[in-house]
C-alpha positions in Angstrom: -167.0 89.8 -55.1 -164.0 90.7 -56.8 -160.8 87.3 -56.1 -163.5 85.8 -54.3 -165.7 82.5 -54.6 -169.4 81.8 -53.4 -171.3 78.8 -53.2 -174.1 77.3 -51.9 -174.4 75.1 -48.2 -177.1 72.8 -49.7 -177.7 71.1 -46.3 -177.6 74.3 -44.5 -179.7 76.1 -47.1 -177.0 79.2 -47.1 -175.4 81.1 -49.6 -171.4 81.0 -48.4 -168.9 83.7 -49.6 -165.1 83.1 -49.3 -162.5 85.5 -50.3 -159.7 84.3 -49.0 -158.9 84.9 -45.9 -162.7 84.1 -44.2 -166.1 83.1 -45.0 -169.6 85.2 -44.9 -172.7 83.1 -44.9 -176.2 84.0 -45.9 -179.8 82.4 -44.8 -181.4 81.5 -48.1 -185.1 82.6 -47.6 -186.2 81.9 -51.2 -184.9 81.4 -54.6 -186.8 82.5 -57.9 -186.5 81.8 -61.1 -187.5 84.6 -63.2 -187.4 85.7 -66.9 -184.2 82.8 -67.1 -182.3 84.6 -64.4 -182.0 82.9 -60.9 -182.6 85.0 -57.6 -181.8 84.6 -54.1 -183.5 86.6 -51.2 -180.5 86.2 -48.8 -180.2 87.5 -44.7 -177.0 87.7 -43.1 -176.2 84.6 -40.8 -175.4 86.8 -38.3 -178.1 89.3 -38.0 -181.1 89.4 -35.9 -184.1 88.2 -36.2 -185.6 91.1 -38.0 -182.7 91.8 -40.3 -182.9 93.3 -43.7 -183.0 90.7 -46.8 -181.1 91.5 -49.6 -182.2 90.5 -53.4 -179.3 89.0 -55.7 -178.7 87.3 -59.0 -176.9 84.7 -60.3 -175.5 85.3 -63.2 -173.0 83.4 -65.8 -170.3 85.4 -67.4 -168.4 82.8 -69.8 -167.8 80.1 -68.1 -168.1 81.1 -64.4 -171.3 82.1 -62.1 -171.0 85.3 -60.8 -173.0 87.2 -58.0 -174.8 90.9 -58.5 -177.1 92.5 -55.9 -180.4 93.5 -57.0 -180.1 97.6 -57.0 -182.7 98.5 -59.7 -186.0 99.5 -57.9 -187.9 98.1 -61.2 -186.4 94.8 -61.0 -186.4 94.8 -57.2 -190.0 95.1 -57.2 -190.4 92.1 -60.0 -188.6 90.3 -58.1 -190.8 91.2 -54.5 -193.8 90.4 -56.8 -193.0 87.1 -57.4 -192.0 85.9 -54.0 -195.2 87.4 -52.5 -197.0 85.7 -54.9 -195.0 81.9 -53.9 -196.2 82.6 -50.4 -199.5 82.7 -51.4 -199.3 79.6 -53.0 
């Protein structure tokens, strides 16, 4: 998110992005830690009840945490893998 900050709503268990001039939240449904790199499986705040999740990383650049959605099918389905298998557990 290019100018734009993100954190996360502990208490509300949501992933919040600000740019400025308004906020967008995100359900957290799961975060993974895998290989050293952190995941969230994220749904829009305001969708439905079947909405689409979306896979992103967290990563650091320097100093500062940065954001990246998961777009690689390859990783995607590491990523799938493992929170299938945490649901099992």
């Amino acid at each position: 998110m290019s100018n734009g900050k993100f954190w996360i709503d502990e208490d509300k268990k949501e992933l919040v992005l600000s740019d400025g001039k308004g906020e967008s939240r995100f359900f957290i449904e799961d975060d993974l830690v895998i290989d050293g790199v952190k995941y969230l499986i994220v749904v829009d705040a305001r969708a439905g009840e079947n909405a689409d999740a979306t896979v992103i990383k967290i990563l650091n650049e320097g100093e500062e945490e940065i954001i990246i959605p998961v777009e690689e099918k390859e990783e995607f389905e590491k990523v799938q893998a493992a929170y299938l298998e945490s649901l099992e557990d």
